[in-house]
N, C-alpha and C positions, 0 to 999 in steps of 0.2 A: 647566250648567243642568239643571234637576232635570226630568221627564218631564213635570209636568203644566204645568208653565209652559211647555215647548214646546207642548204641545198646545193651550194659550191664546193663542199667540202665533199659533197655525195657522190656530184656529176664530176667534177675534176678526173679520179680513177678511172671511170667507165670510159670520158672522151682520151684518155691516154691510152686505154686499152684498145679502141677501137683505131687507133692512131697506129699503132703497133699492127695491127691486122690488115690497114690498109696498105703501109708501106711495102707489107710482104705481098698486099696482092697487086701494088701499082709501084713498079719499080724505079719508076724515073721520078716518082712522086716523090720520093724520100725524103728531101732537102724539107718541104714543107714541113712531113712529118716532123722532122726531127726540131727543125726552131718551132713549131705550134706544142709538142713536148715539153723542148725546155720555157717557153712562154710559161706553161699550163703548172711548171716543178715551182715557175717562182709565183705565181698569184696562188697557189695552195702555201705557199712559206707567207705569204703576206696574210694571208685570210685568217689561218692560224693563229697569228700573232695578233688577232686582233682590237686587245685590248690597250698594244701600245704602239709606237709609230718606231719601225727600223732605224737607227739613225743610219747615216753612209759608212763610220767605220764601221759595222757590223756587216755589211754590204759588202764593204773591199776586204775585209777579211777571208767572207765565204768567197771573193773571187781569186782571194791569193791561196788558199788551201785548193782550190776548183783547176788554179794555173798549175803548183804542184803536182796534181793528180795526174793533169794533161801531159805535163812534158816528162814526167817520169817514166811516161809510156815507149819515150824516146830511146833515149839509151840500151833499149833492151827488146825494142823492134826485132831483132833478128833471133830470140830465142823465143818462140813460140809458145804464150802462159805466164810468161817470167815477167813481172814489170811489180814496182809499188804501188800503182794507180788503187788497188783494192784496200792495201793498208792505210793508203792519207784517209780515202774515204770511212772505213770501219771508224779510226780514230775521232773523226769530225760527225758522225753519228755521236756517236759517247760519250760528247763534251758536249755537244750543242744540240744536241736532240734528231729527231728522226725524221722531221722536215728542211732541217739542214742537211743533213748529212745525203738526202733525198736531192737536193739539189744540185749540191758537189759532184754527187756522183751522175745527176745526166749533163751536169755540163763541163765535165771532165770529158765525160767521151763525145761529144761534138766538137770541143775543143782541141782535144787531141788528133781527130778525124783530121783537121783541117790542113796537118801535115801529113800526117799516116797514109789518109784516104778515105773521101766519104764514101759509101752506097746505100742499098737499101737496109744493110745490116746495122745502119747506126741509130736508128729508134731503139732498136731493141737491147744494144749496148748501154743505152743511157736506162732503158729500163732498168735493165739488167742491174750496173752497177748505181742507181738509185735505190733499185729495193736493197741494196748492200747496206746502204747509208741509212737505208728506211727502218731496216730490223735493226742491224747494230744501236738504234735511235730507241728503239722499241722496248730492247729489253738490257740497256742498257744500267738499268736500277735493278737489275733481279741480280741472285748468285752466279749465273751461269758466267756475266759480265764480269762481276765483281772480282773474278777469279781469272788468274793469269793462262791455267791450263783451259778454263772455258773461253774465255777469248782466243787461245788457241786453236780448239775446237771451235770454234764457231767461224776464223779463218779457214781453214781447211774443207771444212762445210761447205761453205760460196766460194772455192774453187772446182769443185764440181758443178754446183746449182748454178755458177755463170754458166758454165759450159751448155749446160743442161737446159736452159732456155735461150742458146747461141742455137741450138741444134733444133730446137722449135722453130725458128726463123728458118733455116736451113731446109727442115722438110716443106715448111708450109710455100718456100720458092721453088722449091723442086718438084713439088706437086704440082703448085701456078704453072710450070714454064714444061708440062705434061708430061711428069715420071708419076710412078703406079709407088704409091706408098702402102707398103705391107709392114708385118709384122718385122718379115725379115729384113728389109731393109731398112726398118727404124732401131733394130738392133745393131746392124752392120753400121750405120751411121753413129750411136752412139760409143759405138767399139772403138770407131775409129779416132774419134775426139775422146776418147779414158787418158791417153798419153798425156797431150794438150791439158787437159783438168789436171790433172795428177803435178802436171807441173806448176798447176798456177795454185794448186792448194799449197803444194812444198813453200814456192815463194812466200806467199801470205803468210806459212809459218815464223821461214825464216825473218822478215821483217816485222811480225808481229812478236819476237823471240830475242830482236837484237834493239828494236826501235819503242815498243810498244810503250814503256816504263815511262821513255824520255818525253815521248807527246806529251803525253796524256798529264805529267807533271806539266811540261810548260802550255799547253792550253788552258789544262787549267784554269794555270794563273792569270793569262792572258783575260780571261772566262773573270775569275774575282774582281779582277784589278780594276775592268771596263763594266761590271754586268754585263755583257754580249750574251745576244741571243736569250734573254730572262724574259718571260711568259711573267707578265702581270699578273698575279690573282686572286689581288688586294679589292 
């Protein structure tokens, strides 16, 4: 790999990280954040790849798995935690790797915002449910994957850790906007989103529990049938 695509592969993280730090501390700024993100999720899926050239159906694939995510979020708006948008993405990590699955999942939640509601909290969503897509990408070839109960586990898992850096956004705006962050009220704030977590672990179980088997069969094939998403390394 050539020098300057490592050095893109390097700086990418850090400028999405600091991307995430500014939204929370420049609240009207968001919007920016949030497409300069999803920009940054797809030139790291290109850079990656860069031994071979994307074709478009690989492209409208990740956006129809990315559109699933989005509107799954819908239906189930009104119960707090509860949506699929965590399982499309796990499953699109697992098949197609962890720069895919990284993309699905930041542009499931801008995509979904666009009905729901943007603010400053949607950088951190796309974070959030990116690194879902990123690990599930990651260790997707270990035992842990390879196992029904570990993919359960590891569901349940990022239903707290979403939480859990929802609530990082949360304090770091409420610090900004001049409340006094303590010990105690970084407890009291995580106390009060354990419910919210609790519920979006359950969900992830149960669709990783009734759904998990049927993906992952038909991506798959989809996956054989087309090579989609195959990393040259001939």
């Amino acid at each position: 790999m050539v020098r300057w695509k490592k050095a893109v592969i390097a700086m990418v993280p850090a400028i999405m990280l600091a991307l995430l730090f500014y939204a929370a501390a420049k609240a009207e700024a968001f919007m920016w954040a949030s497409v300069g993100f999803a920009a940054l999720a797809f030139i790291y899926l290109l850079v990656r790849f860069e031994r071979r050239k994307i074709e478009a159906r690989e492209l409208v694939l990740l956006a129809v798995l990315a559109a699933i995510a989005a509107v799954g979020r819908i239906p189930f708006a009104s119960i707090p935690g509860v949506q699929p948008t965590t399982f499309v993405i796990i499953m699109t990590g697992l098949v197609f790797g962890a720069e895919s699955g990284f993309l699905v999942g930041a542009v499931a939640a801008l995509a979904s915002n666009m009905i729901l509601g943007q603010g400053p909290w949607t950088p951190w969503q796309m974070a959030a449910w990116g690194l879902v897509g990123l690990t599930a990408g990651l260790f997707r070839k270990t035992h842990l994957m390879d196992n029904r109960w570990g993919r359960i586990a590891f569901g349940f898992a990022w239903g707290f850790l979403f939480g859990w850096i929802m609530n990082i956004w949360g304090l770091l705006a409420f610090a900004q906007s001049g409340g006094e962050v303590s010990p105690a009220s970084i407890a009291t704030y995580f106390a009060a989103s354990a419910l919210f977590d609790f519920l979006h672990a359950c969900s992830n179980v149960f669709f990783l529990l009734l759904f998990a088997d049927v993906w992952l069969k038909s991506l798959s094939r989809f996956k054989r049938k087309y090579g989609l998403l195959e990393r040259n390394e001939g």
